[in-house]
C-alpha positions as CSV (number, residue, x, y, z in Angstrom):
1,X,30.2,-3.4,-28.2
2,X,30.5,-5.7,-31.0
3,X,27.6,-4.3,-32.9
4,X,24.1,-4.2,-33.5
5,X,21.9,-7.2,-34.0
6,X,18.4,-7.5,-34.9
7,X,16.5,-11.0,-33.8
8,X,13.9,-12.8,-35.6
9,X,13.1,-15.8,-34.1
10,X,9.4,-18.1,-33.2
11,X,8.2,-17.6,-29.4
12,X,8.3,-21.3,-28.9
13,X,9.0,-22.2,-25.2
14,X,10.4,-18.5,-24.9
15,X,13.8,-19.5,-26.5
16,X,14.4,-15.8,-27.9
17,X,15.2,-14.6,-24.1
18,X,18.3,-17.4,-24.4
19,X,19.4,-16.0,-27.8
20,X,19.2,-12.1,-26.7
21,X,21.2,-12.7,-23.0
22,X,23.8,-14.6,-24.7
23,X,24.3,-12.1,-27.1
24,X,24.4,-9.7,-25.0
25,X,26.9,-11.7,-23.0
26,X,28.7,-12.4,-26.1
27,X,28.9,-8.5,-26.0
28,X,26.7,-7.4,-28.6
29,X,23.5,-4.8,-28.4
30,X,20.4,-6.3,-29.2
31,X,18.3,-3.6,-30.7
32,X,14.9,-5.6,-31.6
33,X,13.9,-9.0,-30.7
34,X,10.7,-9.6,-32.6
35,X,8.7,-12.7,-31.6
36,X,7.2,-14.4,-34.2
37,X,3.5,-17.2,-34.5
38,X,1.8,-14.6,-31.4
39,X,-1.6,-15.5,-31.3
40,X,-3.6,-15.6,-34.5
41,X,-6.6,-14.1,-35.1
42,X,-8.5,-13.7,-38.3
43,X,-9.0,-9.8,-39.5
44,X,-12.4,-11.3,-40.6
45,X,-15.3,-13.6,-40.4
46,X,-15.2,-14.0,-44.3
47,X,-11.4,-15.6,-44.1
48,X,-12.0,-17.9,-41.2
49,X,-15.3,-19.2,-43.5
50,X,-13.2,-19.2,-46.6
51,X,-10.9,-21.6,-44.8
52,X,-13.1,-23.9,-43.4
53,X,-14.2,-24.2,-47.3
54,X,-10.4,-24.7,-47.9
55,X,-10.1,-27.3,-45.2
56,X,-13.5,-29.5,-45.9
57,X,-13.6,-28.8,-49.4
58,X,-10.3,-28.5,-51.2
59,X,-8.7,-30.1,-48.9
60,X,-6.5,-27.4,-48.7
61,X,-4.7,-26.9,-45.1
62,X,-2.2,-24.4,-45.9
63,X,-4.3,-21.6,-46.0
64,X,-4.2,-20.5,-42.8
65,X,-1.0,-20.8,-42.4
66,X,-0.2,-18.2,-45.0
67,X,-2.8,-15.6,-43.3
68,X,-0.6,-16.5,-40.1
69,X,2.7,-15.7,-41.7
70,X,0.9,-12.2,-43.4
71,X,-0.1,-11.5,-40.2
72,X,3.7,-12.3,-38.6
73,X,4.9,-10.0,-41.9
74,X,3.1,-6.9,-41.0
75,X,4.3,-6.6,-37.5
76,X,7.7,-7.4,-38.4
77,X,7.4,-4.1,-40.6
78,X,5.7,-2.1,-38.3
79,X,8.4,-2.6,-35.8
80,X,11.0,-1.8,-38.8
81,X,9.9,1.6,-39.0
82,X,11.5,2.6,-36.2
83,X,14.7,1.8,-37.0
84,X,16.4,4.5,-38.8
85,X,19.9,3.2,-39.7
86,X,21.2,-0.3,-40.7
87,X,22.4,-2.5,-38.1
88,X,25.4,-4.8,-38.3
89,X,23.4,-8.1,-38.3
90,X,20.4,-9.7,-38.4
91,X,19.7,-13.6,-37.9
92,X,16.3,-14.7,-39.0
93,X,15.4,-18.4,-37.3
94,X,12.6,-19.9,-39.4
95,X,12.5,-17.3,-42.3
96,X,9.1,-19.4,-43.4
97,X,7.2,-17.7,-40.9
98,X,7.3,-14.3,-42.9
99,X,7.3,-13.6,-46.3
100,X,9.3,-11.8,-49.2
101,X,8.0,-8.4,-48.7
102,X,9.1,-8.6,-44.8
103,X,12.7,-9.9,-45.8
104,X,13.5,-7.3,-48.0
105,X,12.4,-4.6,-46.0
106,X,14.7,-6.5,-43.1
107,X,17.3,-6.6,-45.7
108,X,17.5,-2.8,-46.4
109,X,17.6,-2.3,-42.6
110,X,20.5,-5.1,-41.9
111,X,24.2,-4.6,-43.1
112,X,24.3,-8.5,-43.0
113,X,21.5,-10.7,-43.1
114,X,22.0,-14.4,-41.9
115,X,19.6,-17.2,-41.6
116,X,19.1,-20.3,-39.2
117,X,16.7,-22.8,-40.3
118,X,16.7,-25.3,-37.1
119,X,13.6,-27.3,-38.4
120,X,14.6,-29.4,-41.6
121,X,12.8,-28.3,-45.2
122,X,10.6,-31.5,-44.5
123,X,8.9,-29.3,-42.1
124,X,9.6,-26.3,-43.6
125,X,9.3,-26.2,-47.6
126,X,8.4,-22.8,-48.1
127,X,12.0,-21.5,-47.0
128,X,13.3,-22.8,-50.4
129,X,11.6,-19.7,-52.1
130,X,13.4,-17.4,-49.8
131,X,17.3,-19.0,-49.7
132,X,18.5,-16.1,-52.3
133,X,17.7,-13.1,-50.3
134,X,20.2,-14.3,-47.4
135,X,24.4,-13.0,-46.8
136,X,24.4,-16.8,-45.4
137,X,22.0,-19.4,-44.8
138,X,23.2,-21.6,-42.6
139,X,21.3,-25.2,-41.7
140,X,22.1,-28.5,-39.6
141,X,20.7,-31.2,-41.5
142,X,23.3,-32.7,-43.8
143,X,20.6,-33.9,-46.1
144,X,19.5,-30.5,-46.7
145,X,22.9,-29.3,-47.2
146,X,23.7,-31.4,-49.7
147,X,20.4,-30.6,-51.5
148,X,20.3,-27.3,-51.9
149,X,24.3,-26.5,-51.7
150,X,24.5,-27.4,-55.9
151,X,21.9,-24.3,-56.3
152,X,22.7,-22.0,-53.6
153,X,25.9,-20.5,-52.9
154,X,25.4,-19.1,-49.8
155,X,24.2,-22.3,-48.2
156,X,26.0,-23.0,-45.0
157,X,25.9,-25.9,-43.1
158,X,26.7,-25.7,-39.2
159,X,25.4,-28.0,-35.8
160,X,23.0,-27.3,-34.0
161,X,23.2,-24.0,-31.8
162,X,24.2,-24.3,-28.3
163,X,24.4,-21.3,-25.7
164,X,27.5,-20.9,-23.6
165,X,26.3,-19.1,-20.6
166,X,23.7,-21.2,-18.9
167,X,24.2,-21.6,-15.2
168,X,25.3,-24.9,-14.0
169,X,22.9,-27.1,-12.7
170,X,23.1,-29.8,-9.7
171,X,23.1,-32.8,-11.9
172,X,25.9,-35.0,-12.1
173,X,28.2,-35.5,-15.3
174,X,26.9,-38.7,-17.2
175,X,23.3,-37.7,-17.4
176,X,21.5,-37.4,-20.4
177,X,18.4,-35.5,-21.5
178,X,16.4,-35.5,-24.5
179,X,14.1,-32.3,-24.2
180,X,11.8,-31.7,-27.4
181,X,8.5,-31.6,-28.5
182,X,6.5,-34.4,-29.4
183,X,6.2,-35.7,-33.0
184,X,5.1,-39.6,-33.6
185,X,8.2,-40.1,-36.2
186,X,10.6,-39.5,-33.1
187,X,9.5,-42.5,-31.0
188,X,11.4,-45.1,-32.2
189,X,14.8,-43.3,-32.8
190,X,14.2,-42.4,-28.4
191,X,13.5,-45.8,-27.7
192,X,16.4,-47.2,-29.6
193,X,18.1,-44.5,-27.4
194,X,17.0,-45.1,-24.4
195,X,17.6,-48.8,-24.7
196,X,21.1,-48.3,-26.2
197,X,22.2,-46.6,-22.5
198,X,19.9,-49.0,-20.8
199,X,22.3,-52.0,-22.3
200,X,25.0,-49.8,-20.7
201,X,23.4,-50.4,-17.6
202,X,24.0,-46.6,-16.3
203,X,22.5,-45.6,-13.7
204,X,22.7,-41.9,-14.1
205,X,20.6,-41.6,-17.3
206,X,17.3,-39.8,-17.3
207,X,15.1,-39.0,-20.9
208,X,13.0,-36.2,-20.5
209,X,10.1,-35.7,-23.4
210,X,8.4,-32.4,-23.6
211,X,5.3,-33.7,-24.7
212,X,3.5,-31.3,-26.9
213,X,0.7,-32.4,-29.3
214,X,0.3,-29.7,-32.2
């Protein structure tokens, strides 16, 4: 074995199953894979009226997510208490979906703590606060790169992940797919797209939208 790694990563569309068989295919142990934004639910009536006053009155739409991220926070620490000794590594994806407290407990658990923040600070601002506490925080948007790199040292930029042992499918070389969820910005730049291998007048080009309203 390689060594050790601890996972921290959102449940969307069940990517953490990718990210644990192909590490374990890259020959490393996967000792906890803990799936962040489960199901909400308010620990009382008094916070779900508090923010509806927040979201009718204020204005104010942020604080749910912050109960959502205490909430993530606790379980993360729960599950930390059964871990004993530090393992080798630990990759956080979205480190905005728990907060300080969590991370540093992570930290004292995890020889090396590395992050992957594979939504861009436009969507994920409150990151920012917790850049420092990282070995290496590594990002794919140039723009953030090049933004935060004069304050951070350990900023790290690197493309977007990819795993390596997917089976092959039946479609031909010279397809191409665009599978992602739905945000109203992204229409044009798939249209110009779409149009661009249209003028190219392929006929083995398919765009597939996952469309998901949030």
């Amino acid at each position: 074995m390689k060594g050790h790694f601890i996972i921290v990563l959102p449940y969307h569309f069940e990517f953490f199953k990718c990210f644990e068989e192909n590490l374990r295919h890259a020959g490393y142990e996967v000792s906890l894979v803990f799936l962040t934004d489960r199901p909400f639910k308010y620990k009382r009536v008094s916070q779900k009226i508090y923010n509806l006053f927040q979201k009718t009155l204020f204005k104010n739409t942020t604080y749910k997510q912050t109960l959502r991220v205490d909430q993530n926070s606790e379980e993360l620490i729960k599950e930390l208490s059964g871990i004993n000794t530090p393992v080798d590594y630990t990759l956080v994806i979205r480190a905005d979906f728990i907060n300080q407290t969590a991370l540093t407990c992570l930290k004292e658990k995890s020889k090396k703590l590395f992050a992957y923040q594979w939504d861009g600070y436009k969507r994920s601002a409150a990151a920012e606060k917790l850049i420092h506490l990282f070995d290496d925080f590594f990002v794919f948007d140039s723009d953030d790169y090049k933004r935060y790199s004069k304050s951070f040292s350990n900023i790290r930029f690197i493309t977007n992940f990819y795993l390596d042992n997917e089976p092959k499918s039946g479609i031909s070389d010279g397809s191409v797919f665009f599978v992602g969820r739905y945000l109203k910005e992204r229409e044009s730049s798939i249209s110009r797209i779409a149009e661009f291998f249209r003028k190219k007048e392929s006929s083995l080009i398919l765009t597939l939208l996952l469309v998901q309203k949030v």
